[in-house]
C-alpha positions in Angstrom: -10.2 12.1 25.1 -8.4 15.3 24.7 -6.9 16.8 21.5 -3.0 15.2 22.5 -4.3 12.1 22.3 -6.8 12.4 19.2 -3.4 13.9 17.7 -1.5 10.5 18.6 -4.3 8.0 17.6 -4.4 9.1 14.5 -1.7 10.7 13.7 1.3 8.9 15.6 2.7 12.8 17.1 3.2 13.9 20.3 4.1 17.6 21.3 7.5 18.3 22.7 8.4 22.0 24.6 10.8 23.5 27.2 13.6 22.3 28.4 15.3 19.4 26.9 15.2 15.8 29.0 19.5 14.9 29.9 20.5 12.1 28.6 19.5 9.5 31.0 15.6 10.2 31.0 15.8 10.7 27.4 17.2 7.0 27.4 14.5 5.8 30.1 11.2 7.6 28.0 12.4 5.7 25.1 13.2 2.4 26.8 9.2 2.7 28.4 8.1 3.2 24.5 10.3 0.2 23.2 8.6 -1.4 25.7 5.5 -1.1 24.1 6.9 -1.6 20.3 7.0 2.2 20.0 10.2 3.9 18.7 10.7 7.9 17.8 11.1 8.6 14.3 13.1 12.1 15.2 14.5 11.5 18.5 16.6 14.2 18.2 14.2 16.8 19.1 14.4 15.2 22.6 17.9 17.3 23.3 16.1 20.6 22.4 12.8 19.8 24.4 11.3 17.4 26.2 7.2 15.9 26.1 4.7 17.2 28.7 5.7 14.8 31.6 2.8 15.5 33.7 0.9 14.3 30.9 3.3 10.8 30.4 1.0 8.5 32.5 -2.0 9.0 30.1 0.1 9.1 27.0 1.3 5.4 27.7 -2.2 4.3 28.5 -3.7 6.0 24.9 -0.3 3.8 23.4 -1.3 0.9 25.4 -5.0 0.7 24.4 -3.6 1.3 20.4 -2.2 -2.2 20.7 -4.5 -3.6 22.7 -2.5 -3.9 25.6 -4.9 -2.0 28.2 -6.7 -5.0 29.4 -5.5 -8.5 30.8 -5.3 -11.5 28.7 -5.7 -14.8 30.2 -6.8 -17.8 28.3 -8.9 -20.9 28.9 -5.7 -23.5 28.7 -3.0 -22.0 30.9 -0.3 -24.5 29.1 -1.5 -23.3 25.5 0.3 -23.6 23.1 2.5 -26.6 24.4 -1.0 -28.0 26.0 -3.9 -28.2 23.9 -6.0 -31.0 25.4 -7.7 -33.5 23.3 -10.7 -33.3 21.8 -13.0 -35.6 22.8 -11.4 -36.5 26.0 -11.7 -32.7 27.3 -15.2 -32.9 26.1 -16.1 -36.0 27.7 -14.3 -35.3 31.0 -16.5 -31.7 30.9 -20.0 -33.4 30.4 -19.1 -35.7 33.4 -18.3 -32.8 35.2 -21.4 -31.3 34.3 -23.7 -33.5 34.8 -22.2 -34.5 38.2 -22.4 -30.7 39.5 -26.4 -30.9 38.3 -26.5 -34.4 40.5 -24.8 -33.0 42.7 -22.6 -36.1 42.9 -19.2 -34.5 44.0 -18.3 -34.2 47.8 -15.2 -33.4 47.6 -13.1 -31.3 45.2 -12.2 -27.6 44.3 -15.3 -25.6 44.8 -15.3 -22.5 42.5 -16.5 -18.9 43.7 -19.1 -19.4 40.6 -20.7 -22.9 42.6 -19.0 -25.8 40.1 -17.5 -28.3 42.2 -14.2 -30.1 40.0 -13.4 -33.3 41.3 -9.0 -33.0 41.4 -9.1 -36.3 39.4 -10.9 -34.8 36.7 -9.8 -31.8 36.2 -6.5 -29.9 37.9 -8.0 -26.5 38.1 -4.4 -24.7 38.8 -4.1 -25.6 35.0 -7.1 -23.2 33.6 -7.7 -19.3 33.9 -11.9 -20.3 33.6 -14.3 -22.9 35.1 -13.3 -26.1 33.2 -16.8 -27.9 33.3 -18.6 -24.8 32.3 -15.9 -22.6 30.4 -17.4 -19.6 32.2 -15.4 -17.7 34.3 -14.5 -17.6 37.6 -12.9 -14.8 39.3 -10.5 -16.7 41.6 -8.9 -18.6 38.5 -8.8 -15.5 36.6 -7.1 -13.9 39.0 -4.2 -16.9 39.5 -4.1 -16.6 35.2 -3.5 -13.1 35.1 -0.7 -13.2 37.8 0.9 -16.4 35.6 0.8 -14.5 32.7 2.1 -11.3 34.4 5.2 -13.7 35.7 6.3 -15.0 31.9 9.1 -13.9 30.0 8.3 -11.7 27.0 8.5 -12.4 23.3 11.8 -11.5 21.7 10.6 -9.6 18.6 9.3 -6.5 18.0 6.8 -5.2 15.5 7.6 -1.5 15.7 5.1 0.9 15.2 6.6 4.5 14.8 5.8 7.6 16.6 7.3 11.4 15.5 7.9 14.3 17.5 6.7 17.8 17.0 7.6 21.1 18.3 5.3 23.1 19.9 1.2 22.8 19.8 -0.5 20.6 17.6 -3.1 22.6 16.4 -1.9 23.1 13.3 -1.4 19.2 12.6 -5.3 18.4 13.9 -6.8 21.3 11.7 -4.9 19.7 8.5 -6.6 16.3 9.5 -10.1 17.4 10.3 -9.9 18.9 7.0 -8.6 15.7 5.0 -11.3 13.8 6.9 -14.2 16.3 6.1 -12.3 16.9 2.1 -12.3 13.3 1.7 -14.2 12.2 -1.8 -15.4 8.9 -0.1 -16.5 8.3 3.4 -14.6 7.9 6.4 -14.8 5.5 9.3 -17.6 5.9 11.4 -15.2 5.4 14.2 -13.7 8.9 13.3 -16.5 10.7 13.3 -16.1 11.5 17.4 -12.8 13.0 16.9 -13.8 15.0 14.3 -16.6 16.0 16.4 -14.2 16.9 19.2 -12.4 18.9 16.7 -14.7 20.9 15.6 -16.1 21.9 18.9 -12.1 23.0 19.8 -11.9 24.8 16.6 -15.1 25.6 15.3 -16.8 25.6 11.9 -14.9 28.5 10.7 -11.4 26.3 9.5 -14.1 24.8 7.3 -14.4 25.0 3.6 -18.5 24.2 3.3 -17.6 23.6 -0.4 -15.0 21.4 0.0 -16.8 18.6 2.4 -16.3 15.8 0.2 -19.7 13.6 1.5 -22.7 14.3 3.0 -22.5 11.8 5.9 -19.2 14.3 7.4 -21.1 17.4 6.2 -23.7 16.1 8.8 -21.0 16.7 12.0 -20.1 20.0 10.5 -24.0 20.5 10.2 -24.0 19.6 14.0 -21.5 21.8 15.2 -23.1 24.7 13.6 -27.2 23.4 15.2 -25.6 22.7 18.6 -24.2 26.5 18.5 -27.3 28.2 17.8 -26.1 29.4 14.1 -29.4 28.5 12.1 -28.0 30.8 9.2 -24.9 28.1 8.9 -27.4 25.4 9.1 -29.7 26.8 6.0 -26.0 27.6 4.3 -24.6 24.3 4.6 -27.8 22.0 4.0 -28.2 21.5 0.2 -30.9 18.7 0.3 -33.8 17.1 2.5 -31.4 14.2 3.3 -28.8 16.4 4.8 -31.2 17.6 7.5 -31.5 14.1 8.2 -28.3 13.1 8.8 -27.9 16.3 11.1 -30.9 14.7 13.2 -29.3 10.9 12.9 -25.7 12.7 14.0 -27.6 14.9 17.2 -29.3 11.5 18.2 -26.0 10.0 18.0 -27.5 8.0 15.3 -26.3 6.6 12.0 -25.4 9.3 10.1 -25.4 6.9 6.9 -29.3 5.9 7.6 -28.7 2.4 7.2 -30.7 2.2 10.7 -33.2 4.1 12.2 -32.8 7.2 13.4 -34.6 9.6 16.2 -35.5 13.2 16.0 -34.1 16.3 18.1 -36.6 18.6 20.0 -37.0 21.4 17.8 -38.1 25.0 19.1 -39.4 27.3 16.6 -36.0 28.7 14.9 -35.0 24.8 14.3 -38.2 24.4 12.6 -37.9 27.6 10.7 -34.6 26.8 9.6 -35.8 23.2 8.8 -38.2 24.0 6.4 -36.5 27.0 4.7 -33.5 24.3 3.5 -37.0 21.6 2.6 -38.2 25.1 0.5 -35.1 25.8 -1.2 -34.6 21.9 -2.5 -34.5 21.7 -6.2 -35.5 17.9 -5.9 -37.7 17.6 -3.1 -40.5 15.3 -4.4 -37.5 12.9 -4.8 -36.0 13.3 -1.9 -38.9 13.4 0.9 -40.1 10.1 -1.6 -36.6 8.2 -0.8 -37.2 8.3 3.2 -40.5 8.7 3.0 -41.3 7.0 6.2 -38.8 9.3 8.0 -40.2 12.3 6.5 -43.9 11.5 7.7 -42.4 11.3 10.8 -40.5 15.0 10.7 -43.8 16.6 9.7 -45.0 15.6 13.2 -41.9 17.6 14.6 -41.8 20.9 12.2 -45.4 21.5 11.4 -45.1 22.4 8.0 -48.8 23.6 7.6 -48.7 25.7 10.1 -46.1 27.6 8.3 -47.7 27.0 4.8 -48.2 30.6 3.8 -44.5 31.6 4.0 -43.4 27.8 2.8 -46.1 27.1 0.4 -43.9 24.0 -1.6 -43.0 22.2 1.7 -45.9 22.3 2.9 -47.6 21.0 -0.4 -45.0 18.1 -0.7 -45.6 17.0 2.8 -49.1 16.7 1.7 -48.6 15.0 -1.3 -46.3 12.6 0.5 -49.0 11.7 3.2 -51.3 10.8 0.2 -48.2 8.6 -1.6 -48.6 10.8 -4.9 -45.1 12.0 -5.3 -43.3 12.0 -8.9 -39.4 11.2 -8.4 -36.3 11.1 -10.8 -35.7 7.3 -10.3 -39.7 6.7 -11.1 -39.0 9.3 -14.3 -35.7 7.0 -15.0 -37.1 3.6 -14.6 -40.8 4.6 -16.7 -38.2 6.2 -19.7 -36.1 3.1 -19.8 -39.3 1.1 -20.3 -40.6 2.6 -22.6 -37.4 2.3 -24.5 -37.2 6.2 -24.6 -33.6 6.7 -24.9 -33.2 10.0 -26.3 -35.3 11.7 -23.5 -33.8 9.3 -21.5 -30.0 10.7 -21.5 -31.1 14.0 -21.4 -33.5 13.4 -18.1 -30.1 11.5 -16.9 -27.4 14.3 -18.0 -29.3 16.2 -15.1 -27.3 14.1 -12.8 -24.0 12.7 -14.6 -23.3 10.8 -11.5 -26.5 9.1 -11.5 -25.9 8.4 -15.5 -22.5 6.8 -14.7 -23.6 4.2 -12.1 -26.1 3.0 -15.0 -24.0 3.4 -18.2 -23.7 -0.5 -17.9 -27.0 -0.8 -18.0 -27.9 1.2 -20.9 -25.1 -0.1 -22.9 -27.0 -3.8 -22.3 -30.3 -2.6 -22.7 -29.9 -0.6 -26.4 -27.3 -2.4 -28.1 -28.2 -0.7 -31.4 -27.6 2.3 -29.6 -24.4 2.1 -27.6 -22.7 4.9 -29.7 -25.4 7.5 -27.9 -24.6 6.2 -24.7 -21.4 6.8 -24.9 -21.6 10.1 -26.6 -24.1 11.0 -23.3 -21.4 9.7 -21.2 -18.8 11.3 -22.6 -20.8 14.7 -22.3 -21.6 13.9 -18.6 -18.2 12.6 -17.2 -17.0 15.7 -16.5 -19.1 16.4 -13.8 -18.8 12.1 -12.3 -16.8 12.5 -9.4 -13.4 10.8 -9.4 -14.3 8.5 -6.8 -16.8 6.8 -9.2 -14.7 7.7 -12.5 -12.0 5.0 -11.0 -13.7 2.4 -9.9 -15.5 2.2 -13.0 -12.1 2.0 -14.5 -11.9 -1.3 -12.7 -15.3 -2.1 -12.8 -14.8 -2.5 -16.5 -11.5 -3.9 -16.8 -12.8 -7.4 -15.2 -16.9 -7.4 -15.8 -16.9 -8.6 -19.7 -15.1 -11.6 -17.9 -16.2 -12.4 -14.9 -18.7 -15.1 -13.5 -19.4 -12.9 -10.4 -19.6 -9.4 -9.0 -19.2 -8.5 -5.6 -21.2 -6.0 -3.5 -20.4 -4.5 0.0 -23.2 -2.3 1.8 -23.1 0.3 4.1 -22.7 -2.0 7.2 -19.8 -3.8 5.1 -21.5 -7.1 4.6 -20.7 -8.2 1.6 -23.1 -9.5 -1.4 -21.9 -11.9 -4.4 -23.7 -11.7 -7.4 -24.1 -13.6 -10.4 -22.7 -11.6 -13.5 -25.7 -12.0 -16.3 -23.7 -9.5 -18.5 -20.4 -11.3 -19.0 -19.3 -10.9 -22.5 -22.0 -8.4 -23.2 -19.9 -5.6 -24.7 -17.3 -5.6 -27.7 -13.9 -4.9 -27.1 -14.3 -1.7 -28.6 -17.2 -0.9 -26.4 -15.3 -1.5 -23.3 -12.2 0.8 -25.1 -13.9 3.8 -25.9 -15.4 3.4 -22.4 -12.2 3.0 -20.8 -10.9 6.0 -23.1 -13.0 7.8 -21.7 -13.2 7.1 -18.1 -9.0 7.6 -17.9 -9.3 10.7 -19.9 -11.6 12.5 -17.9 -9.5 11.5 -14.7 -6.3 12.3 -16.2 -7.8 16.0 -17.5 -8.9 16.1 -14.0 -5.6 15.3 -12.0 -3.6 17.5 -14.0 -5.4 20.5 -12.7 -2.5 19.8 -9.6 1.1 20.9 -9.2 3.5 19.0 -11.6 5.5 15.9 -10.4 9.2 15.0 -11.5 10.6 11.8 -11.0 8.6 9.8 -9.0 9.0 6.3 -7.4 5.6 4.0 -6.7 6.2 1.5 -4.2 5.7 -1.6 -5.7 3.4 -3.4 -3.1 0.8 -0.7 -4.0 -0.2 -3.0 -7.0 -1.5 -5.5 -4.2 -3.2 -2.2 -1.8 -6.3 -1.3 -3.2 -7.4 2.6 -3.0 -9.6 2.7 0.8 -13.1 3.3 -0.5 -16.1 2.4 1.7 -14.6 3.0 4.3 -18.0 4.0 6.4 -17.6 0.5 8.5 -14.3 -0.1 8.5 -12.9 -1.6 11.1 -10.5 1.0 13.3 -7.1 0.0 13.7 -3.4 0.2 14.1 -3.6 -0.4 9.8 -5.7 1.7 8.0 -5.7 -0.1 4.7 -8.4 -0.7 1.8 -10.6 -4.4 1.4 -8.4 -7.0 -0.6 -4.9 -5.0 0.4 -2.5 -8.0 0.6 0.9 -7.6 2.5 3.6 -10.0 2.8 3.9 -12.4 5.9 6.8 -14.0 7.2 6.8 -17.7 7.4 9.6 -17.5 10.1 7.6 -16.5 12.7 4.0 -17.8 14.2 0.8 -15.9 13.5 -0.7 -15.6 16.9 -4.7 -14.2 16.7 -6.7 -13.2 19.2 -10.0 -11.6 20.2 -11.1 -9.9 23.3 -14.2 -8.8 24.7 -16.0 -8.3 27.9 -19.9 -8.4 28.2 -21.8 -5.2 29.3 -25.2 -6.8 30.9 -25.6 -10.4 29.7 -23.4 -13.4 29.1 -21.5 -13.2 25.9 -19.8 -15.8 24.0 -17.4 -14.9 21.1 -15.8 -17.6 19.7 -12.2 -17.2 17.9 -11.8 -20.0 14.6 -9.9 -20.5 11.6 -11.2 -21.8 8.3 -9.0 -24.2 6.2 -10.0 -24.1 2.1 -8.0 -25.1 -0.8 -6.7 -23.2 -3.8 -10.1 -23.7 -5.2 -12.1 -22.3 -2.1 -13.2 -25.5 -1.2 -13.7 -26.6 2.6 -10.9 -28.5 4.0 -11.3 -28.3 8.0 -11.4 -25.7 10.7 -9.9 -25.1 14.3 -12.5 -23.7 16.8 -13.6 -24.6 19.7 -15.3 -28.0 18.3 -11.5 -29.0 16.9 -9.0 -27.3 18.8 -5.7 -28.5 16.6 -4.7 -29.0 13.3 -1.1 -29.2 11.9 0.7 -26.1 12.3 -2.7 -24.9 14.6 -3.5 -24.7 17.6 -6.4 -23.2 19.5 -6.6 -21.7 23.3 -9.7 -23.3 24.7 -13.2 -21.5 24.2 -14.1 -19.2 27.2 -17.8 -19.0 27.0 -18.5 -15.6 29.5 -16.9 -12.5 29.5 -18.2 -10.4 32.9 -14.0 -9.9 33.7 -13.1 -9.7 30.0 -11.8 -12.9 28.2 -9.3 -14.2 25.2 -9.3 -16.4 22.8 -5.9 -17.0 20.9 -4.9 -19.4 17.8 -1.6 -19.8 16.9 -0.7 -20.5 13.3 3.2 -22.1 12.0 2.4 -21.1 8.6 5.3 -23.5 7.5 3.7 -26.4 9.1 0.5 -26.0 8.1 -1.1 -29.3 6.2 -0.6 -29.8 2.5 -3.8 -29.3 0.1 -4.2 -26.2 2.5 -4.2 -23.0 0.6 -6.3 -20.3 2.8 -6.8 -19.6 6.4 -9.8 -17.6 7.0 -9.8 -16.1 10.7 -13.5 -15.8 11.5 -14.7 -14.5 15.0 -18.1 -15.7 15.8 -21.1 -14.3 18.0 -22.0 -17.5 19.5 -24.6 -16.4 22.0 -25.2 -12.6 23.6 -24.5 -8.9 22.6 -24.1 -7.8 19.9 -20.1 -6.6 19.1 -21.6 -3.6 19.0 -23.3 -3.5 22.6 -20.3 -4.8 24.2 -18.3 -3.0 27.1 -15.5 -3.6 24.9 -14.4 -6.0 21.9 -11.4 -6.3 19.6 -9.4 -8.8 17.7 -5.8 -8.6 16.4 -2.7 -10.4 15.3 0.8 -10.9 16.9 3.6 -12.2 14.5 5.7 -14.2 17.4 9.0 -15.9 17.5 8.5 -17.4 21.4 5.5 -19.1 21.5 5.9 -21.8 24.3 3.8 -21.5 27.4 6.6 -19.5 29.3 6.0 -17.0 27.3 3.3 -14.1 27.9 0.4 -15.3 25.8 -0.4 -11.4 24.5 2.9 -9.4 23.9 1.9 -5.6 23.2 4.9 -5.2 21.5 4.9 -7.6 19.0 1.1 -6.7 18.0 0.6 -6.6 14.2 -2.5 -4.7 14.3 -5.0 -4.6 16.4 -9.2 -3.6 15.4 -12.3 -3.0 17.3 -15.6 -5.3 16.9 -18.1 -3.1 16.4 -22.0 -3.3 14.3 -24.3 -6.7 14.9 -23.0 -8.6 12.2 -23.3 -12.5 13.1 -19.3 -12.8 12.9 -16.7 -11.1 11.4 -14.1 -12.3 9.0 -11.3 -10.0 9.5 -8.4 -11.6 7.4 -7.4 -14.8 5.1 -3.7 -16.4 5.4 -2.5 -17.0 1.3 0.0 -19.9 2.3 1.1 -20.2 -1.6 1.8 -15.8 -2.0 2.8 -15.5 1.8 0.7 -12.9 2.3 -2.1 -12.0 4.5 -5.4 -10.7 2.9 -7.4 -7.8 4.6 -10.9 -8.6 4.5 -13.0 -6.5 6.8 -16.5 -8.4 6.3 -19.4 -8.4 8.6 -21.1 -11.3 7.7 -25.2 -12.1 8.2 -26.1 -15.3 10.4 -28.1 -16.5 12.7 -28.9 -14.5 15.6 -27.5 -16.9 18.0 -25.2 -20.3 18.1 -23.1 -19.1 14.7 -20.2 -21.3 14.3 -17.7 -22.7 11.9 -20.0 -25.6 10.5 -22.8 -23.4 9.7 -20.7 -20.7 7.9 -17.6 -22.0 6.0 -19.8 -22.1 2.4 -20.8 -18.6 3.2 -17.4 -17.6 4.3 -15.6 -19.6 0.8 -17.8 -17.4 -1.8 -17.7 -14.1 0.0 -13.5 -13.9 0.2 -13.2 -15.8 -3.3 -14.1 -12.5 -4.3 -12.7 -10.4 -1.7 -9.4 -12.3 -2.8 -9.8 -10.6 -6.3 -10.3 -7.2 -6.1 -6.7 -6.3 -6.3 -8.0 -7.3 -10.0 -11.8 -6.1 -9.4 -11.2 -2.8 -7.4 -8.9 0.3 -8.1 -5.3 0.1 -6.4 -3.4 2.6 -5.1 -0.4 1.8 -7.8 -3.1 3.1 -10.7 -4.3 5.9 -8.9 -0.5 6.7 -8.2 0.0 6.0 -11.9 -2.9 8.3 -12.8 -1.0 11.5 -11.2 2.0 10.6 -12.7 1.5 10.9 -16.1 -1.4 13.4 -15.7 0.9 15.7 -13.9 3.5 15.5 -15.9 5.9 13.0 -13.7 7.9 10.3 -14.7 8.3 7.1 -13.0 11.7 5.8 -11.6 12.5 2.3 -10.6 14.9 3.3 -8.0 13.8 5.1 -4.9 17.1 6.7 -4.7 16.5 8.4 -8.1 12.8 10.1 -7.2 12.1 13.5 -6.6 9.1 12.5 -4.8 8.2 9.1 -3.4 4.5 7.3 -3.0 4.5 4.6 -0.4 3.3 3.2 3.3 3.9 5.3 6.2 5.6 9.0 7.3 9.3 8.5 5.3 7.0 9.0 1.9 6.7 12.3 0.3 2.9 10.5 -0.6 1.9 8.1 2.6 -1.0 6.1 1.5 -1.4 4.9 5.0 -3.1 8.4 5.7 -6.5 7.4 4.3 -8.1 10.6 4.9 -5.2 12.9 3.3 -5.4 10.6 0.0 -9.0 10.3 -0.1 -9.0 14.6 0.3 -5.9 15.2 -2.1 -5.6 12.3 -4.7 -9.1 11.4 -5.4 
């Protein structure tokens, strides 16, 4: 992937130069884009230069593949959606199929280039792009699907997606993103961190700031860069703790740089190890930190030697000694013997070591000495200074809903999410939770108006329903780049086509595309999959159950016909045998918002594509997005979910499913939103907020016409966090 197209992935530019295109291929380079759903934001620049041409071939494919549109679609049920065979006679006429070809009872009928024999009176095989006894596919009929689908008409809307033009190189442009993407105060997608690997190899460690890396898991790539060239001295520079080094070994293995999973070890020569154990020597906390991957560690000493260097590292060397015996004293052991021994004076002082570590257990200590909440707060108040805004704001929300609420929600570094019951519901006073809030917004406030002063200043309203893009370590990486629990409107006009791709690397693979119906009270009410393929207002493609030649699943939703009592639509796609998503040759899932939807119609139409995602991690299933029938709006969910490790479906998961997005479906009240961070700058920085965009100075809202776009994650978690 070269730096063009990292520079048009993610941030929607391409390079213009030379001599300007006439007027006729100016009108033919845009037509090919419109064909795509692309339109240029600037197209004037097109009569003072023109793109690299000789470059136009691959620029299309990078836009194709963006949608989705690189690979062929063909589904099970050629006359979907007009043709969605019955139930139970589809399944009855395929287990006399089946269990004819395992007699061996048919003489005569369509023999298949994968062995099933199909009888024409049961099944009229020029009517299916996959075996319809086995649902596996067959390379004849996928062939005769994909030429059907290349020969329909295309869908008369267009979801545009916009692209801008820039004179000259785009150097400039990629530099400012690695450095959001490295600055950014929470994590970024693990799906970035290859471009910003490319990056720095093309630019080099020097555009860095080393004290500006915002986390330690993008530290580790910078950390990287500098081992892979030989600079030890960079490496001892940039590594401030034991755990860094081991997310430099997790990101040289091309490991998980968060350490959620196991990682391996580089060979090490003896400057590596050197500069290994000079960082281990330097670590104010290393007890604690060799403690907290302790298994890890024990496994480094194998690779660095420390006693062999124990005379010029004397401390490592005595800690990896102590941690082979299991005697090593840490600050969470400190934290956890202070608070039971009810010692709360030494208690906050041991914590005010580490305010961030005091923050994420205020709550606790305000439960746990109730006589003594005033300290607490005093501590806190002392310590917030030095909390990073990240955590200052969503414990803003955290304690705007938890005196109330029956549950809490949790979402882990893989993104599966974790609901918990909330023991401490009405535990604090309302003048507890003020002063704590007073606090919290004044240390933020104090903090934000260390930046340049705003004027008037216009907050697009739908940021009240956008929550701020934390976690975003395993995100899903998309056409939208928006937080858990954003809402956006949907239009009831149109039909809300899904669909999921994938095709299996070295086993059969079965993915399996369904939507869950609930209630307004997140109860169960039914389900399209492939064990109920229609439902008013539903309507399911037929359930392909191989993917050697990639294969599609599609459901199509008339969110105006949709049966009454029917509140949600949860779009879940299941891992129903096979690879992981992870493993896969390649997986994604997406939405279309269509306005032709009969069967003459190409089934996947790049340019109406909403947004499109990759499936990636082992999760059982994922559970991408919920339909609100009653707000009109679709609700971003981005869950893995746990399951079995095989045969997950729709009957064994809609409970699971229910309680995970009642909560997901809250946290526009639970989590921080980008309107009160906006809000936040505002009257920190002196701004004053205008209802009329026409009336700002300076605009906040979704996508490149904003003086603030919110849609570049990495630039607001860098700049406003």
């Amino acid at each position: 992937m070269t730096l063009d197209h990292i520079a048009l992935r993610r941030l929607r530019l391409i390079s213009v130069d030379g001599a300007p295109l006439d007027t006729r291929r100016r009108a033919v380079w845009q037509a090919e884009l419109a064909q795509l759903g692309y339109r240029i934001r600037n197209p004037e620049l097109l009569a003072r230069a023109r793109p690299d041409l000789g470059q136009h071939a691959e620029t299309i494919e990078v836009l194709r593949a963006m949608r989705g549109g690189d690979v062929a679609y063909v589904p099970l049920f050629k006359g979907f959606p007009d043709r969605v065979p019955d139930d139970v006679g589809h399944f009855t006429r395929r287990l006399v199929g089946y269990v004819g070809n395992l007699l061996g009872l048919f003489e005569d009928g369509v023999q298949l280039d994968n062995g099933t024999v199909v009888p024409r009176w049961l099944f009229d095989v020029t009517q299916f792009g996959a075996d319809p006894v086995t649902q596996n596919q067959s390379q004849e009929l996928f062939d005769g699907g994909r030429a059907d689908q290349a020969a329909r008409s295309d869908d008369r809307h267009v979801e545009w997606v916009d692209l801008e033009l820039v004179e000259g190189p785009l150097d400039p442009y990629l530099v400012d993103w690695l450095q959001d993407a490295l600055y950014a105060k929470s994590s970024i997608k693990a799906a970035l961190h290859p471009d910003v690997t490319a990056l720095l190899d093309a630019f080099g460690t020097g555009v860095v700031d080393p004290d500006r890396i915002g986390q330690k898991e993008t530290k580790a790539l910078v950390l990287q860069a500098a081992w892979r060239g030989g600079d030890m001295d960079a490496v001892q520079l940039l590594a401030d703790t034991p755990t860094d080094l081991l997310r430099l070994f997790a990101a040289l293995t091309e490991g998980d740089v968060s350490l959620a999973d196991p990682i391996r070890f580089p060979r090490m020569g003896r400057p590596q190890r050197k500069a290994v154990l000079a960082v281990l020597e330097s670590a104010p906390a290393l007890a604690e930190d060799l403690n907290r991957y302790r298994g890890l560690w024990l496994a480094v000493a194998r690779y660095v030697h420390p006693g062999e260097y124990a005379e010029r590292f004397p401390k490592t060397a005595a800690a990896f000694r102590a941690l082979a015996k299991g005697r090593l004293p840490t600050f969470t052991s400190r934290t956890e013997a202070l608070i039971a021994a009810g010692e709360l004076g030494e208690l906050l002082t041991h914590l005010g070591a580490r305010p961030g570590t005091l923050a994420r257990k205020v709550h606790e200590l305000l439960r746990r000495f109730p006589d003594r909440r005033g300290h607490v707060l005093s501590a806190f108040a002392t310590a917030a200074p030095g909390v990073p805004s990240k955590t200052l704001i969503v414990l803003l929300a955290y304690f705007a809903s938890i005196n109330d609420a029956d549950t809490r929600a949790v979402i882990n570094k893989r993104g599966k999410i974790k609901v918990l019951d909330n023991p401490t519901k009405g535990a604090l006073t309302g003048a507890d939770l003020a002063r704590i809030q007073g606090i919290l917004r004044g240390t933020l406030l104090a903090r934000f108006a260390e930046r340049p002063p705003l004027g008037r200043v216009w907050i697009d309203p739908a940021l009240a329903r956008a929550t701020v893009p934390l976690q975003q370590r395993a995100a899903s990486d998309g056409l939208l780049a928006v937080g858990r629990g954003t809402r956006f409107s949907v239009r009831f006009d149109r039909v809300l086509r899904l669909f999921v791709y994938w095709q299996e690397a070295s086993q059969r693979t079965d993915l399996d595309l369904s939507v869950i119906q609930f209630d307004a009270d997140w109860k169960y009410v039914g389900h399209v999959s492939y064990t109920n393929l229609a439902d008013a207002g539903i309507a399911h493609s037929g359930d392909i159950t191989s993917a050697p030649l990639g294969a599609a699943e599609f459901v199509d939703i008339s969110l105006s016909e949709v049966q009454s009592g029917v509140r949600y639509l949860a779009t879940q796609v299941h891992r129903y045998c096979g690879e992981t998503f992870g493993a896969l040759r390649a997986g994604h899932a997406g939405w279309m918002m269509r306005k032709d939807v009969d069967a003459s119609v190409a089934s996947f139409d790049i340019k109406t594509v909403v947004n499109t995602f990759d499936l990636t991690g082992a999760s059982a299933y994922a559970v991408p997005l919920v339909v609100d029938l009653e707000q009109r709006e679709i609700l971003w969910a981005d869950l893995g979910m746990s399951g079995r490790k095989y045969f997950n479906n729709v009957e064994g998961s809609h409970h699971n499913v229910g309680t995970a997005l009642r909560e997901v479906a809250r946290f526009i009240e639970t989590r921080p939103t980008l309107e009160t961070l906006a809000q936040l700058h505002v009257e920190a920085r002196g701004g004053r907020r205008v209802a009329e965009r026409a009336d700002a100075d300076v605009t906040v809202g979704c996508g490149p016409g904003h003086d603030i776009d919110v849609g570049n994650v990495e630039r607001i978690l860098a700049e406003l966090l």
